[in-house]
C-alpha positions as CSV (number, residue, x, y, z in Angstrom):
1,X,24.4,2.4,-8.3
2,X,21.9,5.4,-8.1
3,X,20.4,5.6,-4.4
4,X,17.2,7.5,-3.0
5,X,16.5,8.6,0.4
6,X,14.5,11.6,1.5
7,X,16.3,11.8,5.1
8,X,19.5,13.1,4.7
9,X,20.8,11.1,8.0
10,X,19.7,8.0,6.7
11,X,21.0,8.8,3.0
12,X,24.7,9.7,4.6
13,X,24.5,6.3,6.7
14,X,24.3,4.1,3.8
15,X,25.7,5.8,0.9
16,X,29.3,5.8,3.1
17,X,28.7,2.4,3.7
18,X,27.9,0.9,0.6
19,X,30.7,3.4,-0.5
20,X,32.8,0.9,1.5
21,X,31.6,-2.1,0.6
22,X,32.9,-0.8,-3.2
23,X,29.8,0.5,-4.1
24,X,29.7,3.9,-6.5
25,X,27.1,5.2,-5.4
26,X,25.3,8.3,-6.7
27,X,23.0,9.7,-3.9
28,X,19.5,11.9,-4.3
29,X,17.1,13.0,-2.2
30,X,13.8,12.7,-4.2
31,X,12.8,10.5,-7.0
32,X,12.9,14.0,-9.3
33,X,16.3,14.4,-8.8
34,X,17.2,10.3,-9.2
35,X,15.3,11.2,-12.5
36,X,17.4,14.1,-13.9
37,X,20.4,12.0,-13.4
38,X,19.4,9.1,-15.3
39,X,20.3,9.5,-18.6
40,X,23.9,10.5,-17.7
41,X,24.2,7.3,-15.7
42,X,22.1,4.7,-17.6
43,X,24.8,3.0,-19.5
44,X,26.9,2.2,-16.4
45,X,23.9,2.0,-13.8
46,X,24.0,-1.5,-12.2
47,X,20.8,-1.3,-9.7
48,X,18.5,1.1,-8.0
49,X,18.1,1.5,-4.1
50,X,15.4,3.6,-3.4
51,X,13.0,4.4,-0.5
52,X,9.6,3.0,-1.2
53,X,7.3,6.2,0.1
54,X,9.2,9.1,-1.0
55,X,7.7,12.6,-1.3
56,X,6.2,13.9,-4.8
57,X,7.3,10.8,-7.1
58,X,7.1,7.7,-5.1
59,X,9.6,4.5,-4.9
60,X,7.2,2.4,-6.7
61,X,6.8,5.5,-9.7
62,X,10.6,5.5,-10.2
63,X,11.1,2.0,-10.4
64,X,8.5,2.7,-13.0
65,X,10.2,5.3,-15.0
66,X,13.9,4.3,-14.2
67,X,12.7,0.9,-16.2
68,X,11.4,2.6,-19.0
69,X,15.2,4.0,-19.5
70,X,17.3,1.0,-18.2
71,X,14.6,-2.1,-19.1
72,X,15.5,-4.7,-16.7
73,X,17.2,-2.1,-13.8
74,X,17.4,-4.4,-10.4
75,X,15.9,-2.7,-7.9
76,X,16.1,-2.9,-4.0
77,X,13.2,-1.1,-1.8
78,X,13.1,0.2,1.3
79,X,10.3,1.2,3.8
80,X,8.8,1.3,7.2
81,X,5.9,-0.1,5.3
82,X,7.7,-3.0,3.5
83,X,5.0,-5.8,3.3
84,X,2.4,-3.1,1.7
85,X,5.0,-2.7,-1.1
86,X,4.0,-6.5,-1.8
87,X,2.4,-5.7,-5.6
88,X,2.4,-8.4,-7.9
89,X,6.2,-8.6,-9.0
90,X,7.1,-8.6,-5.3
91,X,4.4,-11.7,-4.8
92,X,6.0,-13.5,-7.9
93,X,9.5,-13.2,-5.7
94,X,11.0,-10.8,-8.2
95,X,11.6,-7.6,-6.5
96,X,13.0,-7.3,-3.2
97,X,12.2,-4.8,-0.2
98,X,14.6,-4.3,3.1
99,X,13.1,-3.1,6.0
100,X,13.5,-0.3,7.9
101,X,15.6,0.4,10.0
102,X,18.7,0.0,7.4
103,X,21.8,-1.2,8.4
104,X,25.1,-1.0,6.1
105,X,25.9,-4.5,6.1
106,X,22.2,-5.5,5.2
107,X,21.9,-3.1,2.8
108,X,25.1,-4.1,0.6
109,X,24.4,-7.7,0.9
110,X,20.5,-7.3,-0.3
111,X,21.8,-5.2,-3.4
112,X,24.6,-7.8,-3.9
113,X,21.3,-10.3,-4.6
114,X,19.9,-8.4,-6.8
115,X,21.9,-7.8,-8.7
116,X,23.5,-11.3,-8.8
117,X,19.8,-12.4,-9.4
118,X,19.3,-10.5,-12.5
119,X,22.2,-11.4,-13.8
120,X,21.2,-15.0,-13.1
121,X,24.4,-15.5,-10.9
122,X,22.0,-16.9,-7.7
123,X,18.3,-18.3,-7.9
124,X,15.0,-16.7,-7.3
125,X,15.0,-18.2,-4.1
126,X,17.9,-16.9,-1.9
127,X,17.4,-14.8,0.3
128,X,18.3,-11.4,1.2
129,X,18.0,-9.7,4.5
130,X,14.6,-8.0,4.8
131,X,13.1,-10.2,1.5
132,X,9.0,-10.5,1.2
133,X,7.6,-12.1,-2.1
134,X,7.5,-15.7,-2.3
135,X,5.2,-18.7,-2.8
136,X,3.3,-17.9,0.4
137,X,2.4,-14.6,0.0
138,X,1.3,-15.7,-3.5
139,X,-1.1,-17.8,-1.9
140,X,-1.9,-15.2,0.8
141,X,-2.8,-12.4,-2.2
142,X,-6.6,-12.1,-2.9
143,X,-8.5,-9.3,-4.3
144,X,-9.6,-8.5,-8.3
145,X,-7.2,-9.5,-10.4
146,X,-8.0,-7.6,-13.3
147,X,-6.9,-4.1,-13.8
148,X,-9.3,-1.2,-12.2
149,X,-12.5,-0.7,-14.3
150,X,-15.7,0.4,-14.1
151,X,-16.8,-2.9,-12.9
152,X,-14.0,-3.2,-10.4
153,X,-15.0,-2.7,-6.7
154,X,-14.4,1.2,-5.4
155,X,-12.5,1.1,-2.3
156,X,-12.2,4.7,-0.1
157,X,-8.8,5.1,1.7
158,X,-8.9,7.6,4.3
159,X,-6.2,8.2,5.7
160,X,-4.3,12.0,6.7
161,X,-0.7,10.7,6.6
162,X,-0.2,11.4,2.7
163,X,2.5,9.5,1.8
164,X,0.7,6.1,3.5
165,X,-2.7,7.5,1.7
166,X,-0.4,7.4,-2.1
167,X,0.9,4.2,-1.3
168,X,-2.2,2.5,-0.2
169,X,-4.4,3.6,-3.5
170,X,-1.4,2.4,-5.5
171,X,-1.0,-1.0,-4.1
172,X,-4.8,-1.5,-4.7
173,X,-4.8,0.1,-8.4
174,X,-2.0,-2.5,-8.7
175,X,-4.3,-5.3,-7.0
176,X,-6.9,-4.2,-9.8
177,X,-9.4,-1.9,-7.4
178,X,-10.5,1.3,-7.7
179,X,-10.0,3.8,-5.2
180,X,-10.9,7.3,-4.2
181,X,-9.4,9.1,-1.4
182,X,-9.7,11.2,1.5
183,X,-7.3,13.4,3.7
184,X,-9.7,13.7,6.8
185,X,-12.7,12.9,8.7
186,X,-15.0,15.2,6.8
187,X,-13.7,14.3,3.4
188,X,-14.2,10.7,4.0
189,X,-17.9,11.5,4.5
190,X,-17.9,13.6,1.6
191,X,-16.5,11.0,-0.5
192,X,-19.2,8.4,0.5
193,X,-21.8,10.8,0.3
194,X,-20.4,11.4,-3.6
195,X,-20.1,8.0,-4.3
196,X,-22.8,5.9,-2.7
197,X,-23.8,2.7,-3.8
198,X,-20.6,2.4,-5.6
199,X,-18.2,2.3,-2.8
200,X,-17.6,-1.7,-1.8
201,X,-15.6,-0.9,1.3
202,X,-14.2,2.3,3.4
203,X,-10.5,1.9,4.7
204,X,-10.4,4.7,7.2
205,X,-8.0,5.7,9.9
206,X,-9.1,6.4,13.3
207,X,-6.7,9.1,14.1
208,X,-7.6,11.8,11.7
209,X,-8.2,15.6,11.9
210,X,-11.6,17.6,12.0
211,X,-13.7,14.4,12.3
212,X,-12.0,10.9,14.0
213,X,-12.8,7.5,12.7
214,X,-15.5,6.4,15.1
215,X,-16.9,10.2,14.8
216,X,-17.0,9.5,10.8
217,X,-18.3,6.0,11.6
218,X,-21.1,7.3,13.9
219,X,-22.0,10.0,11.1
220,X,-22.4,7.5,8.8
221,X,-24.4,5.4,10.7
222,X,-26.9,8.2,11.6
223,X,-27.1,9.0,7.7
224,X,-28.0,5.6,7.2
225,X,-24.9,4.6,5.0
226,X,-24.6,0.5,4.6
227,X,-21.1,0.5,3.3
228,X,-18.7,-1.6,5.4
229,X,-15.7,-0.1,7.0
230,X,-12.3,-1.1,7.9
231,X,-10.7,1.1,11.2
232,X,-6.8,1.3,10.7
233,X,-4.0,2.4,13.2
234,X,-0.8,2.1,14.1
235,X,-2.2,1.5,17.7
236,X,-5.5,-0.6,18.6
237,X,-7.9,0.6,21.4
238,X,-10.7,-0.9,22.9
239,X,-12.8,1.5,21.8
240,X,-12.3,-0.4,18.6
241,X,-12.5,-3.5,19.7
242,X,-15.6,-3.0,20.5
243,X,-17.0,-1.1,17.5
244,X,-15.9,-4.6,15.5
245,X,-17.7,-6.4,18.1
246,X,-20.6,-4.6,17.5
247,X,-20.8,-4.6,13.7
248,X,-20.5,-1.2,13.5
249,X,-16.9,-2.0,12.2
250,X,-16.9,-4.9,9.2
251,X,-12.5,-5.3,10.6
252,X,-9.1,-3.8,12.2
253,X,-6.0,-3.5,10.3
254,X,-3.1,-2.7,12.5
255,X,-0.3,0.2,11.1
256,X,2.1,-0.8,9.5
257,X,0.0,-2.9,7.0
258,X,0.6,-6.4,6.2
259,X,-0.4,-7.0,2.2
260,X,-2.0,-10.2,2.4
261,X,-4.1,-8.7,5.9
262,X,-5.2,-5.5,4.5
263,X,-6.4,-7.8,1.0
264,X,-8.1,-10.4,3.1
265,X,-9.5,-7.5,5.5
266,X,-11.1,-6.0,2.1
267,X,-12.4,-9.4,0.9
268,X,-14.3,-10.5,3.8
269,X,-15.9,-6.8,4.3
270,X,-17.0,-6.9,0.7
271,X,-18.3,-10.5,1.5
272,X,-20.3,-9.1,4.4
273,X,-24.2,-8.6,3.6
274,X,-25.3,-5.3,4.0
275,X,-28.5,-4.3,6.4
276,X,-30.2,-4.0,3.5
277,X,-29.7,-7.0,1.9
278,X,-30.5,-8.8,4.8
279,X,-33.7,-7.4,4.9
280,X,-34.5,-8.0,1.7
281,X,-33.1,-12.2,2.1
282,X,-35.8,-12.5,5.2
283,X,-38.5,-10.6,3.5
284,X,-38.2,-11.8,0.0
285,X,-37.7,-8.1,-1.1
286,X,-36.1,-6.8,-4.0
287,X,-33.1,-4.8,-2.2
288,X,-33.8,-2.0,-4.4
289,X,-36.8,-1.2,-3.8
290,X,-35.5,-1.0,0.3
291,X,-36.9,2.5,1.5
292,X,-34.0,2.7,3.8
293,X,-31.1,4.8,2.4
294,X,-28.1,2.5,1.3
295,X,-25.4,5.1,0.3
């Protein structure tokens, strides 16, 4: 089995146990180097283990490419952020993600499913330790279903953790949104300033560098700017409690993300009517022809 971890502590840990659990295991540290050693090891490669937000290439990506080489490769993810990983095979209950913190004995047993499971040895159903997918989340999954257009809703993910940045645009590309990004405070401004009217809903982190999320949010509220915005972070404050309260946030999304929260978070701020539309329902306005700035 070909294994990928970026933290050489955590990569030892389970390739020595999986190693005795009977395992072969063939260990890299980056989805480049997992991808080098393919082709030697396709014709006798029984699953894939990988870490879902690796550096450069991530989890997701080599899943991708591995796929292309083995069609049909089982594959077992691992993250800190396992329910974002929830794209539309993992809703359908046919991928698998552990999560973090690994332990040996959960590790070997979640591969055993998989594999068993694509060799049709178990059904869909059983579990594994660490499992998200299912009829539930199914259920729980809104948002475009189409693939991103030019008619599918622009999200902004602002975020300067890089890694959760990648991983976020790619689960909404996936959930058939557009998205632009942005590594800071003054960035996300930038980006909303560039895109305007287009942008359905910002998805911006409070702790950033050079301009904080309620800085950014103020900002945007002085230059007039309609667009909703969701605050994320790992840790809530009440600060942000009361910013939703106020309406100057449209939601809260706590770190790590839960798929189906961070969809439904995106749906009802898009559902939201803007202060200009509002206007324009009591007044019997067009909303274009609204003098107030609507970026």
């Amino acid at each position: 089995m070909l294994y990928v971890e970026d933290d050489p502590s955590i990569r030892a840990g389970v390739e020595r146990a999986l190693t005795s659990y009977g395992y072969r295991v063939v260990a890299c540290g980056s989805a480049e180097a997992a991808l080098q050693r393919l082709p030697e090891l396709a014709d006798d490669l029984a699953a894939l283990a990988t870490d879902l937000m690796l550096p450069g290439i991530s989890g997701l990506e080599l899943w991708r490419r591995a796929s292309a080489v083995v069609p049909g490769l089982p594959v077992l993810f691992m993250s800190g952020y396992a329910e974002l990983s929830m794209r539309d095979e993992l809703v359908r209950g046919e991928l698998r993600v552990l999560q973090k913190p690994l332990d040996g004995r959960g590790v070997a047993t979640a591969l055993r499913a998989v594999i068993d499971q694509a060799r049709g040895e178990a059904p869909a159903a059983s579990a594994a330790p660490g499992r998200v997918g299912g009829a539930d989340a199914a259920a729980a999954a809104s948002g475009p279903a189409a693939a991103p257009g030019s008619s599918s809703p622009l999200i902004l993910v602002a975020d300067d953790e890089d890694l959760v940045r990648r991983t976020v645009a790619t689960i909404l590309e996936d959930c058939g949104y557009r998205v632009v990004t942005a590594c800071d405070g003054v960035e996300a401004i930038e980006q909303v300033e560039r895109h305007g009217d287009d942008l359905a809903v910002v998805l911006l982190d409070m702790s950033m560098p050079r301009k904080r999320g309620l800085e950014v949010v103020d900002e945007l509220a002085r230059r007039g700017v309609t667009v909703p915005v969701i605050a994320s972070s790992g840790l809530g404050s009440a600060a942000i409690d009361a910013a939703v309260a106020a309406g100057r946030l449209a939601g809260f999304v706590a770190k790590p993300y839960a798929f189906e929260e961070l969809l439904a978070a995106i749906e009802a701020a898009r559902a939201r009517p803007r202060p200009g539309a509002v206007a324009a329902a009591e007044t019997g306005a067009d909303p274009v022809d609204d003098p107030a700035p609507a970026v």
